[in-house]
FIPAZA-225904 format. One record per residue (C-alpha): residue in three letters; x, y, z. Coordinates in steps of 0.001 Angstrom, whole numbers, plus 524288, in hexadecimal, padded with zeros to 5 digits. Layout:
BEGIN
ALAXYZ ...
***
This chain:
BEGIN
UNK800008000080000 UNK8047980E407FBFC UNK80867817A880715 UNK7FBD382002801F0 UNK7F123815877FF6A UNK7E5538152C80635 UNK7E7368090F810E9 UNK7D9F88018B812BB UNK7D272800E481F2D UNK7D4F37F4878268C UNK7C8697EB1982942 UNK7C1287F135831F2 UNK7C3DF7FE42831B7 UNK7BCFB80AFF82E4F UNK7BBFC808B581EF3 UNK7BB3B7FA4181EA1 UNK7AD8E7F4B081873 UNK7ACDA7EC258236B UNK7ACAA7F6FB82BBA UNK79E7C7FC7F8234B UNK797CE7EDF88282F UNK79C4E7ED7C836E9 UNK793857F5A183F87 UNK79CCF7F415848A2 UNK7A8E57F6A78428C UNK7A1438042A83F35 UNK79E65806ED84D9F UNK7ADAB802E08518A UNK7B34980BDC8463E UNK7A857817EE84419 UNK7B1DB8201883E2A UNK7BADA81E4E83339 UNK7C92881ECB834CE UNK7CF8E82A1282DD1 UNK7D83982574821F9 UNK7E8E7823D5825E9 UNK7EEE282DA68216D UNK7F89482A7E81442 UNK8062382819816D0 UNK8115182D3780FF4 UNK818E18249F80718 UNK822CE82CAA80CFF UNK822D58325381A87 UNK82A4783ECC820A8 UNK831868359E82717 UNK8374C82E1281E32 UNK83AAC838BA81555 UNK840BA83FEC82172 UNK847DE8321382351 UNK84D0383291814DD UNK8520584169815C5 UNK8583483F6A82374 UNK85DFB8330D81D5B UNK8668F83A778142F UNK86DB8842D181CDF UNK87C808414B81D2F UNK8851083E2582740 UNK88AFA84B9B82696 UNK88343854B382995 UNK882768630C82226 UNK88BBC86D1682A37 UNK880758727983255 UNK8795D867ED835D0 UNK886D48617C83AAA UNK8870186D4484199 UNK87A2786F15847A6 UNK87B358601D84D77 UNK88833863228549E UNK882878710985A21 UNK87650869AC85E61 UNK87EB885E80863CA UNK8850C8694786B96 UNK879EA8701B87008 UNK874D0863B48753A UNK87ED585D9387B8E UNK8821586AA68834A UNK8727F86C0E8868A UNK8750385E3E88C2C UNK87EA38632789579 UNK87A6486D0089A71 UNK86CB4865EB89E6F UNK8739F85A528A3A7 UNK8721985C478B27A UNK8636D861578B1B7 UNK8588185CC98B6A7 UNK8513A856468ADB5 UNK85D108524E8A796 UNK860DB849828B44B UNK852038442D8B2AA UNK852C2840AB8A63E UNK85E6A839FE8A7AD UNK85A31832788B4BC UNK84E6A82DC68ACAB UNK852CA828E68A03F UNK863C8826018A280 UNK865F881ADF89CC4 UNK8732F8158389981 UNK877DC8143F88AFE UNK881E881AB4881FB UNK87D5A8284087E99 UNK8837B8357A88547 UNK879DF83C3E88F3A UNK881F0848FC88D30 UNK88774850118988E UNK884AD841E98A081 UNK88E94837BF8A3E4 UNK88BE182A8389ED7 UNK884338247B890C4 UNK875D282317890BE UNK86CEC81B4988906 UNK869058216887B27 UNK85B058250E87EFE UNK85FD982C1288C00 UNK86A4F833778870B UNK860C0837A787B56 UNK8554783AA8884C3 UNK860DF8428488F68 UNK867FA84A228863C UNK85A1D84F2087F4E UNK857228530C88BD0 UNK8610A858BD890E2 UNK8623885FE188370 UNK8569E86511882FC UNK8555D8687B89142 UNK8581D8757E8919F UNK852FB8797E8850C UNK85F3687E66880DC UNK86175876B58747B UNK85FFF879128668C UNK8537A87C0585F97 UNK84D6387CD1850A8 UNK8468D8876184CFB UNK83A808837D846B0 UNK836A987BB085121 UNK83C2F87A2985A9B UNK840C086EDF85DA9 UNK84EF586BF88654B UNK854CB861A385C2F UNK862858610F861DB UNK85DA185BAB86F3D UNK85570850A5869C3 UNK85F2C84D9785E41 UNK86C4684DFE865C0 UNK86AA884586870AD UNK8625A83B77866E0 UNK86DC483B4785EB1 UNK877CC83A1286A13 UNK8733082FA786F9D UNK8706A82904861E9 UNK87EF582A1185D99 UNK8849B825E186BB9 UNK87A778197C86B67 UNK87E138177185E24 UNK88BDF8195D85A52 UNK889D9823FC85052 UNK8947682D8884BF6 UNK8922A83BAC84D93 UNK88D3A83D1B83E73 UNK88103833738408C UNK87E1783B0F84BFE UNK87F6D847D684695 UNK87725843B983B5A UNK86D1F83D7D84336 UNK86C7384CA984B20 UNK86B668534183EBE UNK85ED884BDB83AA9 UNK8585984B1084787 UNK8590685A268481E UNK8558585AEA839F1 UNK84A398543A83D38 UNK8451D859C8847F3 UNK845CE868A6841F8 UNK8403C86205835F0 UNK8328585E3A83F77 UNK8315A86CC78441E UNK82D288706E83440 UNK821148687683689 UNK8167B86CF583DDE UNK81EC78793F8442E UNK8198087B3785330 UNK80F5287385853F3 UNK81796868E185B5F UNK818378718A866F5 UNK80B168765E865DD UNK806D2868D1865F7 UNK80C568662F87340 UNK8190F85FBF86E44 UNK828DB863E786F5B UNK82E4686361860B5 UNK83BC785F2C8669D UNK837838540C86C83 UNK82D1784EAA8621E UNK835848524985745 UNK8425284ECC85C4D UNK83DCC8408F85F5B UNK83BC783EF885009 UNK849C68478C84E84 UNK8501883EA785769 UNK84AF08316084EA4 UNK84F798393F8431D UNK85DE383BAB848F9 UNK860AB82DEA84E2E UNK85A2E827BB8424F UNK8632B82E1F838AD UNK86F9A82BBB8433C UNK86CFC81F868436A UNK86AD381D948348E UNK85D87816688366E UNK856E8813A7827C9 UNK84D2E81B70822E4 UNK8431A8135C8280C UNK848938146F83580 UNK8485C8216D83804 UNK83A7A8242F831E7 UNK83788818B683D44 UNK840218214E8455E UNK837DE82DCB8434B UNK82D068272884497 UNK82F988208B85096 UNK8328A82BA985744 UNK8278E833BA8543D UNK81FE682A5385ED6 UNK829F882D2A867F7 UNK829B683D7D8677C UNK82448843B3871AD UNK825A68504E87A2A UNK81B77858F387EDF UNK81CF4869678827E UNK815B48672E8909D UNK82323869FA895BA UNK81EFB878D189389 UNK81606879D589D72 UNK81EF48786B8AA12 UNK82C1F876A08A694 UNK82C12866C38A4E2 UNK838DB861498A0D2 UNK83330859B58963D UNK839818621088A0F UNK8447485EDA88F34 UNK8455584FC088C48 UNK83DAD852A187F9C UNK8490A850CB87588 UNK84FE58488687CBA UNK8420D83F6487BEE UNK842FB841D686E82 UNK8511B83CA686C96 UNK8502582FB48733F UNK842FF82E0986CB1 UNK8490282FF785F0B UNK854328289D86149 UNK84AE381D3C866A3 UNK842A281EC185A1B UNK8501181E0285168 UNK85317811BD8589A UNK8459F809AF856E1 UNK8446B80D9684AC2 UNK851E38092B84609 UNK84E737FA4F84DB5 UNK841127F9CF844B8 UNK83752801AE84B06 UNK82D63809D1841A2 UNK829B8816D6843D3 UNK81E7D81CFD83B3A UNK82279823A582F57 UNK818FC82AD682E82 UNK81CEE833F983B97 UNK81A23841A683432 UNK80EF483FE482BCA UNK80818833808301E UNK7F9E08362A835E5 UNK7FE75835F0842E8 UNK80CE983CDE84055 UNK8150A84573849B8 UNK8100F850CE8468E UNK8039B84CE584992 UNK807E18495F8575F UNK8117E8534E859C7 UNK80B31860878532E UNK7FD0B85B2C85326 UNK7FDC885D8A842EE UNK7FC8F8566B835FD UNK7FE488631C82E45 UNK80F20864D0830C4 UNK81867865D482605 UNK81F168581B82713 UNK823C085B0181955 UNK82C4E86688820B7 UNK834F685C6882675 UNK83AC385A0F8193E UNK83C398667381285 UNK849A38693380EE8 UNK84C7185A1B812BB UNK85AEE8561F810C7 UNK85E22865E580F59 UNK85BCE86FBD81862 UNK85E3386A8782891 UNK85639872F382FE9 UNK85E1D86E0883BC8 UNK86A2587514839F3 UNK8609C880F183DBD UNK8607B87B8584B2F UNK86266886B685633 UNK86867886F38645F UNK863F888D6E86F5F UNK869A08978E875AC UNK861838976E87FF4 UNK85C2C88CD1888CB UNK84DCF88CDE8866F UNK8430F88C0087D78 UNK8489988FFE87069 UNK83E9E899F386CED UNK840558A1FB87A1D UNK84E6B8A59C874D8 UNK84B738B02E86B11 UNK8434D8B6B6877FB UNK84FF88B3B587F1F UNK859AA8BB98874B6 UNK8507D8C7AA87349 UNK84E938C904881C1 UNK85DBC8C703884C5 UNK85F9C8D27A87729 UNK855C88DD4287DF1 UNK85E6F8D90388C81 UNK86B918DCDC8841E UNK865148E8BB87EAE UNK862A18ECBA88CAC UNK854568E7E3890E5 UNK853D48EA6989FEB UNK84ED28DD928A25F UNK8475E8E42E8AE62 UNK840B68ED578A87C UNK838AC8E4928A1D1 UNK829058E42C8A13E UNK824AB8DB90896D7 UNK82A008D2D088D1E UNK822048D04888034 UNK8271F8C47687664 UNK821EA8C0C5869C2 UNK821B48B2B086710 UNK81D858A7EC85F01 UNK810918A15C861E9 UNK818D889544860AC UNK820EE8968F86CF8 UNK8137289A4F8765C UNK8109B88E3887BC7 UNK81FC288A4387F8E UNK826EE8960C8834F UNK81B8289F9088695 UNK80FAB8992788B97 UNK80C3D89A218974D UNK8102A8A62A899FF UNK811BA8A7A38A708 UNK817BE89A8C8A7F6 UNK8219089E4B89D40 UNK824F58AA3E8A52F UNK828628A30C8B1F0 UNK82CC4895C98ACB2 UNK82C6288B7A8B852 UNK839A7884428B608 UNK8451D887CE8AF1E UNK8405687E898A2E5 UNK8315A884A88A1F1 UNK83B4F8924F89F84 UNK842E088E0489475 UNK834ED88E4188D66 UNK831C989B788923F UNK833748A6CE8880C UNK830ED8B11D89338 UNK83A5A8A9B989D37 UNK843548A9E389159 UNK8433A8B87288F6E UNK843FB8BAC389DF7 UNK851608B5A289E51 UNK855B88B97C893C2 UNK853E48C7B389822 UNK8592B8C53D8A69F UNK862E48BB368A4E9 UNK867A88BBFB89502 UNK866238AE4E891B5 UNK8604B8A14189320 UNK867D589902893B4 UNK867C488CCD89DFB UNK868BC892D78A927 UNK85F2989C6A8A6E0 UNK85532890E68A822 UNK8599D88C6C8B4A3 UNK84F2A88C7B8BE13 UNK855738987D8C6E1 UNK851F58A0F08BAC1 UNK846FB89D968B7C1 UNK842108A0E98C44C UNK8476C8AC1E8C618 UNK83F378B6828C838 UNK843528C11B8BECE UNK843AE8B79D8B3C7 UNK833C08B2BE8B61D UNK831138C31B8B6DE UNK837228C52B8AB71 UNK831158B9088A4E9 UNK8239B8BEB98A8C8 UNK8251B8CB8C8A239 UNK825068C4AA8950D UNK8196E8C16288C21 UNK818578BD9687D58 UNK810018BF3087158 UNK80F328B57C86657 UNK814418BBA385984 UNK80CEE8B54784DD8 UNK815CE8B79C844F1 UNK820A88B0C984C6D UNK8298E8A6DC844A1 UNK82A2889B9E84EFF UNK82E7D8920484D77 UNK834FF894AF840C9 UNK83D4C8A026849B5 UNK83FC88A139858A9 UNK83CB98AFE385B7D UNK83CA28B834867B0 UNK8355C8C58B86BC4 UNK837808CD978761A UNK82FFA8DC5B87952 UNK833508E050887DF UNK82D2A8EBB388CAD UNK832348F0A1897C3 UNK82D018F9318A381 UNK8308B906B089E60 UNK8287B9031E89172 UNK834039010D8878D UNK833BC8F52287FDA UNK83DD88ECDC87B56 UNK83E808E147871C9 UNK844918D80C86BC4 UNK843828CC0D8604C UNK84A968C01E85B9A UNK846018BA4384DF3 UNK84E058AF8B85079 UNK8538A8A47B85C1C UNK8623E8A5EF85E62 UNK8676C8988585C9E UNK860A08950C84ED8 UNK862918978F842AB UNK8634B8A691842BB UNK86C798A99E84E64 UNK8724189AA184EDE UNK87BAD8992485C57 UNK8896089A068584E UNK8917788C248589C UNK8999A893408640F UNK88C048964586C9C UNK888A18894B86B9A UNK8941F88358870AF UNK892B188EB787BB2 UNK8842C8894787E9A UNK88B0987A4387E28 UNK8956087F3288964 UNK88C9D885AD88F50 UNK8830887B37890D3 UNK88D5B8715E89654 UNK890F587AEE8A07A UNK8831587CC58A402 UNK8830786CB98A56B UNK88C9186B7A8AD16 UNK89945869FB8A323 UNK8A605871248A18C UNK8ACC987509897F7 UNK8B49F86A698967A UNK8A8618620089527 UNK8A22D86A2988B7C UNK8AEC186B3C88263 UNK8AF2D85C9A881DB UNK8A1EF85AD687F86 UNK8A35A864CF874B0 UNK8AE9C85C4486E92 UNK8A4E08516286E35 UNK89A98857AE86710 UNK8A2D785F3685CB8 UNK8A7568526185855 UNK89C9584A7D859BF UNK895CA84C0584CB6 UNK8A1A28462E8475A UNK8A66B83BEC85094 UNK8A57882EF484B32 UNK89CA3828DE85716 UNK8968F833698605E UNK899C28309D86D9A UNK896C883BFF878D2 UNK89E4E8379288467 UNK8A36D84534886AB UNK89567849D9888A6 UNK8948E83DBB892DF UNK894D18472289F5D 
***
């Protein structure tokens, strides 16, 4: 039978003439069952399978690039969360013994652990590296997926790098679908897409046929998850979300290479992702394959200079401009922001909890906690998330004085923007805009800043400089070392 012919009813279903005789087959079945949708002779997956087949072992300049600054960004993000809190729970939880580096940890952990642990850890102060057009935070699912594939596995620095490269392709690739409606469905884009991204990365390390790692992609499209309630109060559960993602992918990689099928079908099929995930049938699937085998829309990955939600920083940079200009931070009355309807329900809404965040977490997704240090204290960076600041009373009065208004015409999430008009008590006004998040593709961080945020980040953790130089070594060479191996990171 042809992929697009009409498949007949079975005996006794809606259709069947049997069914026209039985009274009560008619009172067990009153309504017909709607026809099955046709399948593609050729899915989105597959052909995604065949483009990501054909990518070379060495990678174009700037991709090659992009995986060792993300590889970077990670492992330093790792360090310098290694001795928190939910850090030491996730760890007491799910430690198993194995062969993969838990970096910034003594000792080799079993593949899923160290996956699930570094994602974490990561991801856990959201200070890692974004896409615009999503956003999703593709290093901190990809990396430690990858890690812990190549330790596991043997593979030299080039199957790992490649296996990076198309995991992060793939996961900026899903943001082109159905653009925001994953979070306004209820989900985290990270986490849902980077469980599929993850799949993708070890597939293609691992050199699984094309069959494989459509069953790959497939499988782990039942095993995304990873819900926003974290919003609410300040729940750690963000946190673990890409490092969910990674062991899940690298689990779906692995059944799928001993025989198990996934459904090829994952994007289009009657009951696809996008149907779960962004509660559509009407995205773009065919988006995830323009320019395919051209353009990589991951070497337009940014990194944060800050260490919270990634479309607070352009608030963060104009308040920190009208400070240098000479704002007298207390002579302030009101703060009015333009912003993107997008961004309400994350970093704005509720107000008045977004103004006095509860925990140190709940404020890294606080616009108006954002702008309140970055008038009083000139940054925010990790320790201006520590729970000391957030409670600090001039920081929550500050935070209180500032309101928003959605702007309509506002590019998000095509551009992170930011919007500041303070008026203060003697009636002046001042103001300030960014078109644009430092970090991305317009202001990119310089190769020298982030090797500053890696050292920085291991000192944070706990390192020296010794530590951070050698773990430096590691990762410049990595990429082309014949087998990876991480034992420097081992502490």
């Amino acid at each position: 039978m042809g992929a697009f012919e009409a498949r007949p009813a079975p005996a006794g279903r809606a259709g069947d003439p049997a069914n026209h005789t039985d009274p009560s087959a008619r009172r067990a079945r009153p309504f017909s069952e709607p026809p099955m949708k046709a399948l593609p002779k050729v899915s989105i997956s597959e052909q995604l399978a065949e483009v990501f087949g054909k990518v070379p072992h060495v990678l174009p300049p700037r991709i090659a690039a992009m995986c060792d600054a993300v590889l970077m960004d990670v492992a330093g993000l790792c360090v310098a969360a290694r001795r928190t809190d939910y850090m030491q729970a996730t760890m007491a939880a799910t430690g198993e013994p194995g062969n993969s580096t838990m970096i910034g940890h003594a000792g080799a952990y079993n593949v899923a652990t160290a996956a699930l642990c570094n994602g974490t850890a990561a991801h856990g102060e959201d200070y890692d590296d974004t896409y615009e057009g999503g956003p999703v935070h593709a290093g901190a699912v990809i990396i430690p997926a990858l890690l812990a594939a190549a330790e596991e596995h043997n593979l030299s620095g080039t199957e790992m790098a490649r296996g990076i490269a198309i995991g992060c392709e793939l996961m900026c690739r899903l943001c082109l679908v159905a653009p925001k409606k994953v979070h306004q469905a209820g989900f985290h884009p990270t986490a849902v897409f980077g469980a599929l991204g993850a799949a993708a990365g070890v597939a293609s390390a691992l050199r699984l046929s094309h069959k494989q790692w459509v069953d790959a992609l497939g499988i782990a499209g039942s095993m995304a998850s990873g819900i926003i309630e974290y919003l609410a109060e300040g729940a750690w559960t963000k946190r673990m979300h890409p490092g969910w993602a990674a062991q899940a992918g690298y689990r779906a990689a692995r059944m799928a290479r001993a025989g198990f099928t996934g459904p090829r079908t994952l994007f289009e099929g009657e009951h696809g992702f996008f149907h779960a995930f962004a509660n559509t049938g009407d995205g773009d699937l065919r988006a995830m394959l323009t320019g395919r085998g051209g353009k990589w829309l991951c070497g337009d990955i940014a990194f944060k200079p800050y260490a919270c939600g990634t479309m607070a920083h352009p608030y963060i940079d104009c308040a920190r401009k009208l400070v240098r200009e000479g704002l007298q931070v207390e002579a302030i009355e009101r703060i009015d922001c333009e912003t993107a309807e997008g961004i309400v329900h994350r970093l704005w809404e509720p107000l008045a909890a977004k103004q006095a965040p509860r925990n140190g977490y709940a404020a890294k997704f606080s616009i108006p906690y954002a702008i309140a240090v970055g008038l009083l204290r000139g940054d925010a960076g990790l320790g201006d998330y520590e729970e000391a600041v957030v409670q600090d009373p001039a920081v929550r009065a500050l935070a209180g004085k500032v309101r928003y208004v959605i702007d309509p015409a506002n590019p998000y999430p095509a551009r992170f923007t930011g919007h500041l008009k303070v008026r203060m008590k003697d009636g002046s006004v001042r103001e300030a805009r960014q078109d644009h998040f430092r970090g991305g593709v317009d202001e990119p961080l310089s190769a020298a800043a982030l090797e500053a945020k890696f050292r920085a980040n291991c000192l944070y953790g706990g390192w020296n400089t010794r530590d951070a130089d050698a773990a430096l070594a590691v990762l410049r060479n990595v990429r082309a070392a014949p087998r990876v191996d991480l034992n420097a990171l081992r502490h």
